[in-house]
N, C-alpha and C positions, 0 to 999 in steps of 0.2 A: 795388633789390629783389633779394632773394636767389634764386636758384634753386636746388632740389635737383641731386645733381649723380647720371649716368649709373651709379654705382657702387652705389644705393640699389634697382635695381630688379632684380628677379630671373633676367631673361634676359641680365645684363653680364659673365657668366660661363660661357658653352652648354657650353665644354668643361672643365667644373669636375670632373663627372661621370667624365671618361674620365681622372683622373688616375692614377698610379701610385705605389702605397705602397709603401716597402721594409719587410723584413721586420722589422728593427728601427723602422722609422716606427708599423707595424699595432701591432708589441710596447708600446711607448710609449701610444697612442692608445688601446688596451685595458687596460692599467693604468691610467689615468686615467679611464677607464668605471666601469671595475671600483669605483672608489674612489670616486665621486660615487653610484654606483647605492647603492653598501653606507651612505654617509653618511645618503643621501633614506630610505632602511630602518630607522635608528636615531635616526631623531629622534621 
């Protein structure tokens, strides 16, 4: 029998939250916003 494993569940991660983005990471991660928001827009 298979079991789910500890990585499925929402607390495997508590310090996901307190991570730190560089400037170029936020840059990246907001172009790629940018660019799904605008697609969801024009369909």
């Amino acid at each position: 029998m298979t079991s789910l494993s500890r990585s499925a569940t929402p607390d495997s991660y508590p310090n996901q939250r307190d991570l730190r983005w560089s400037r170029s990471e936020k840059a990246i991660a907001r172009k790629a916003f940018d660019a799904v928001l605008k697609r969801s827009f024009t369909r």
